[in-house]
C-alpha positions as CSV (number, residue, x, y, z in Angstrom):
1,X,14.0,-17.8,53.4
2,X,14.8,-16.3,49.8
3,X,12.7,-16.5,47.1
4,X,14.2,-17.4,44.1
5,X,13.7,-16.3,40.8
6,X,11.0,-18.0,38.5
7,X,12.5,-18.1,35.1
8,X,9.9,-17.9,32.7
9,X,9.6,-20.5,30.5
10,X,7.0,-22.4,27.9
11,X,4.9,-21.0,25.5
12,X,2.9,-19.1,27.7
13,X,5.4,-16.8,28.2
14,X,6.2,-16.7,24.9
15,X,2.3,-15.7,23.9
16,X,2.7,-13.2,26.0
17,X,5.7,-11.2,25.0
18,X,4.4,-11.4,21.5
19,X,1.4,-9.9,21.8
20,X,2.6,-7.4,24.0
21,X,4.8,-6.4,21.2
22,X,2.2,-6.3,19.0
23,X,-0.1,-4.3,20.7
24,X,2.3,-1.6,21.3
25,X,3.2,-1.9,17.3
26,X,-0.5,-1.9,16.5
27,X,-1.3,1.3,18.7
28,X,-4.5,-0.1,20.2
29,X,-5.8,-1.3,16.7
30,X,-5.1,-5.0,16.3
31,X,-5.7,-5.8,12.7
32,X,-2.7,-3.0,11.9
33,X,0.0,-5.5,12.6
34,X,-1.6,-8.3,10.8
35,X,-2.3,-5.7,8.1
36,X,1.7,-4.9,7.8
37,X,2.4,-8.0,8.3
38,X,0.5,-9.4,5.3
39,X,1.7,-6.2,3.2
40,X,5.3,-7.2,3.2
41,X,4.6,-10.9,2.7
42,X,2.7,-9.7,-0.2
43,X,5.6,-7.0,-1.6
44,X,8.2,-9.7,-1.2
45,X,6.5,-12.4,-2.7
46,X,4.1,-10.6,-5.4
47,X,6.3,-7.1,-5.8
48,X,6.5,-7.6,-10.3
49,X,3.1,-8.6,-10.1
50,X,2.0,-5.7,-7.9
51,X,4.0,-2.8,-9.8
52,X,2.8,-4.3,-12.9
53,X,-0.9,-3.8,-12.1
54,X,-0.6,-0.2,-10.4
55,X,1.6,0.5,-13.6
56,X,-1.7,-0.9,-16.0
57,X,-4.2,0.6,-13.5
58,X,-2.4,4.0,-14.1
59,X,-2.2,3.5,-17.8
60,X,-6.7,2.8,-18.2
61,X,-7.5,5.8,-16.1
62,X,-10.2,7.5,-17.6
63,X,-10.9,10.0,-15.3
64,X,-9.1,12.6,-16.4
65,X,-9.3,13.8,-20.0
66,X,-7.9,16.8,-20.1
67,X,-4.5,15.4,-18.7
68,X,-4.9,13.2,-21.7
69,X,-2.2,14.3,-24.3
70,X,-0.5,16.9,-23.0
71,X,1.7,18.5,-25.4
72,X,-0.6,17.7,-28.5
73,X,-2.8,20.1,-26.2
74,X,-0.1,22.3,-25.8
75,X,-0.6,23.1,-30.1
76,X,-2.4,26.4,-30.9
77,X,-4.8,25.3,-33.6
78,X,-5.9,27.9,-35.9
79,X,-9.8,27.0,-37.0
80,X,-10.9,28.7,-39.7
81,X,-14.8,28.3,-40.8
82,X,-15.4,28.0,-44.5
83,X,-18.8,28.7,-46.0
84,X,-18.8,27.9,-49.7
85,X,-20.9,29.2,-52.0
């Protein structure tokens, strides 16, 4: 007698096949595909709101002073010291 072969059916299956393909998309870390997943939700929905805050967060960064300015820093300033008397 032949067996036949079982189609695989219901959500089981399903389950199955998804996380399968998420496991070999998360390369053995599982919170990387939920991660990605959540990244482009976020880009597609939020994506003005987003730029718009990296653009501000660029703008207040005060860690670097010296790139403050860069071509008034550029200007060779003559000082000249005056003693009055």
């Amino acid at each position: 007698m032949r067996r036949r072969p079982t189609a695989h059916v219901g959500w089981a299956h399903g389950a199955l096949t998804f996380w399968a393909f998420a496991a070999a998309i998360a390369c053995a870390d599982p919170t990387h595909f939920l991660r990605e997943q959540f990244l482009t939700h976020a880009k597609a929905r939020y994506g003005q709101a987003i730029a718009t805050f990296q653009l501000l967060r660029e703008y207040s960064d005060m860690r670097l002073p010296h790139e403050w300015y860069p071509k008034a820093r550029q200007i060779k300033v003559r000082r000249q010291g005056e003693c009055g008397v």
